[in-house]
C-alpha positions in Angstrom: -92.3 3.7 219.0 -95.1 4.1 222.1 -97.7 3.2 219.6 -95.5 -0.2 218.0 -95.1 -0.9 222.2 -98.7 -0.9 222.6 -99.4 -3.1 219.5 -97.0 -5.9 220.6 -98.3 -5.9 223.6 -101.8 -6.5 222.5 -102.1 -10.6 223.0 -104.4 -10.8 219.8 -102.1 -9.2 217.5 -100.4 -11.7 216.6 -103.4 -13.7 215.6 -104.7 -10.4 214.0 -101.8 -10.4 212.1 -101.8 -14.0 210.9 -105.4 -13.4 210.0 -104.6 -10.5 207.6 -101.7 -11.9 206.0 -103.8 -15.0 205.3 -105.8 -12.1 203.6 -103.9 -10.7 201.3 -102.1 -8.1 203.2 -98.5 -7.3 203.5 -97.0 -6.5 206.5 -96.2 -3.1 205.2 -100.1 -3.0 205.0 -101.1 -3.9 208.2 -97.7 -1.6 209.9 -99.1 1.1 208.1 -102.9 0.7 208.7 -101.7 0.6 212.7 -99.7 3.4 212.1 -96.4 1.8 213.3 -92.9 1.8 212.1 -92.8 -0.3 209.0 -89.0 -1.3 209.8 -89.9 -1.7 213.4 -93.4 -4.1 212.7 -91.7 -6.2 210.5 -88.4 -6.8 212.3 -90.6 -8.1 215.5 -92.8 -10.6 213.2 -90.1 -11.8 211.9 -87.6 -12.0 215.0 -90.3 -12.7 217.7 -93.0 -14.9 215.3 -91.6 -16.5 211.8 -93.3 -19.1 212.3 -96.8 -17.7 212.2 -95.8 -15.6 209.4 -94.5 -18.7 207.5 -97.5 -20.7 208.6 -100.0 -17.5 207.3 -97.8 -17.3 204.0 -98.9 -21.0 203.5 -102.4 -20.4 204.2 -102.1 -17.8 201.5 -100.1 -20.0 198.6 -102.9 -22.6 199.1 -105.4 -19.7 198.4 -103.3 -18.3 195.4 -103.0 -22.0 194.0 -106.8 -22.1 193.5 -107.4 -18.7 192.6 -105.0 -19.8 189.6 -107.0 -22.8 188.8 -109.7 -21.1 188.9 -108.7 -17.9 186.6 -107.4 -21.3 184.3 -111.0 -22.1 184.2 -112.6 -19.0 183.8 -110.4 -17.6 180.5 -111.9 -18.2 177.2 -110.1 -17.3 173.4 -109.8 -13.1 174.5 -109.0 -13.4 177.7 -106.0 -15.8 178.0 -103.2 -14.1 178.2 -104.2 -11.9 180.9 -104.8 -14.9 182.5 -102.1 -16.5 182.0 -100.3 -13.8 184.0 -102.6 -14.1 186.5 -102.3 -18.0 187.0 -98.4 -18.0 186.3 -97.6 -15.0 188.7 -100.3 -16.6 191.4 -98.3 -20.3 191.3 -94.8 -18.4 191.3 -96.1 -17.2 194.3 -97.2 -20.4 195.9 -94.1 -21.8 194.8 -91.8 -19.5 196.8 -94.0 -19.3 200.1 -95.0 -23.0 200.3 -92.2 -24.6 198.6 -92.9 -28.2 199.6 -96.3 -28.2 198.1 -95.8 -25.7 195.5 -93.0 -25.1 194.4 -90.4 -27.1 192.0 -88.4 -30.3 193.6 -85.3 -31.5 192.7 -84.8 -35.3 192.6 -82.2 -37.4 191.3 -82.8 -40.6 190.3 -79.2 -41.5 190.3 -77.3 -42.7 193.3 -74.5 -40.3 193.9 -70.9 -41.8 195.0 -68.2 -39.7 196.5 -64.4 -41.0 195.9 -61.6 -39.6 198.4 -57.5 -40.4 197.9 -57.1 -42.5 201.3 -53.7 -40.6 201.3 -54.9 -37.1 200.8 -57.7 -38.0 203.9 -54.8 -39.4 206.1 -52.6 -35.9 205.7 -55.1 -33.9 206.2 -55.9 -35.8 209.8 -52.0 -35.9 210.4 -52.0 -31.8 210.1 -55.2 -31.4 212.1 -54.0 -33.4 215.0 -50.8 -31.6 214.9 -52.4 -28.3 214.9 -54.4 -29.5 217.8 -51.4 -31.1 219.8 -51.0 -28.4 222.6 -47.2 -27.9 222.8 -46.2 -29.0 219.3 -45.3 -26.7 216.6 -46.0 -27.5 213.0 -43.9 -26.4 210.6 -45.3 -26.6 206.8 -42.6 -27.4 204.0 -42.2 -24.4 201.7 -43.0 -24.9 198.1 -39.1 -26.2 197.1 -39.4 -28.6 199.6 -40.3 -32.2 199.0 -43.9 -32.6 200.0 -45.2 -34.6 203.0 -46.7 -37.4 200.8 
């Protein structure tokens, strides 16, 4: 734990550690290579600087994206389907750490309309201001009673 202290403390690590990830390297990596607490390394990027990390994991989908195109490029008649596993597991990877540029979107086309019963709204508001009324108490029916509605 001395040795994760004087790591943190360090006011280039965190760039180091952007750098690296940008690199290739997992955090486990770089914990490791420092010889601190796996656990402990990773739990302080994440709590103290996500935002680097998610900023270093962009860097690296943008690398992955064109080392797929260019693995694409570079397969010929023998080599595709290794390649293809290459390019497919590179872009699933961009996909997931840079989702806005890389990974799949959703869009509907359609205009979406939402329909509420008035009446259904208006009892619901009734009980909540009830329950909210400081000094009154509510008192549900029971299920042989007639209903509020």
């Amino acid at each position: 734990m001395a040795r994760l202290e004087a790591v943190v403390a360090l006011s280039e690590t965190v760039s180091v550690v952007f750098q690296r990830v940008c690199d290739g390297e997992s955090l486990r990596v770089i914990a490791k290579a420092w010889g601190v607490p796996v656990g402990r390394f990773t739990e302080w990027v994440l709590m103290k600087h996500e935002g680097m990390y998610d900023a270093a994991l962009k860097v690296r989908a943008d690398q992955l994206a064109h080392e797929a195109l260019e693995k694409a490029d570079g397969a010929d008649a023998e080599s595709v389907g290794p390649a293809k596993l290459q390019v497919d597991t590179r872009l699933k990877l961009a996909g997931k750490w840079d989702r806005s540029r890389y990974g799949e979107v959703l869009k509907v086309d359609r205009p979406i309309t939402v329909t509420a019963d008035a009446g259904l709204i208006g009892l619901a508001g009734e009980l909540l201001a009830r329950i909210a009324a400081p000094n009154e108490r509510v008192v549900l029916p029971s299920p042989d009673e007639e209903p509020l509605i």
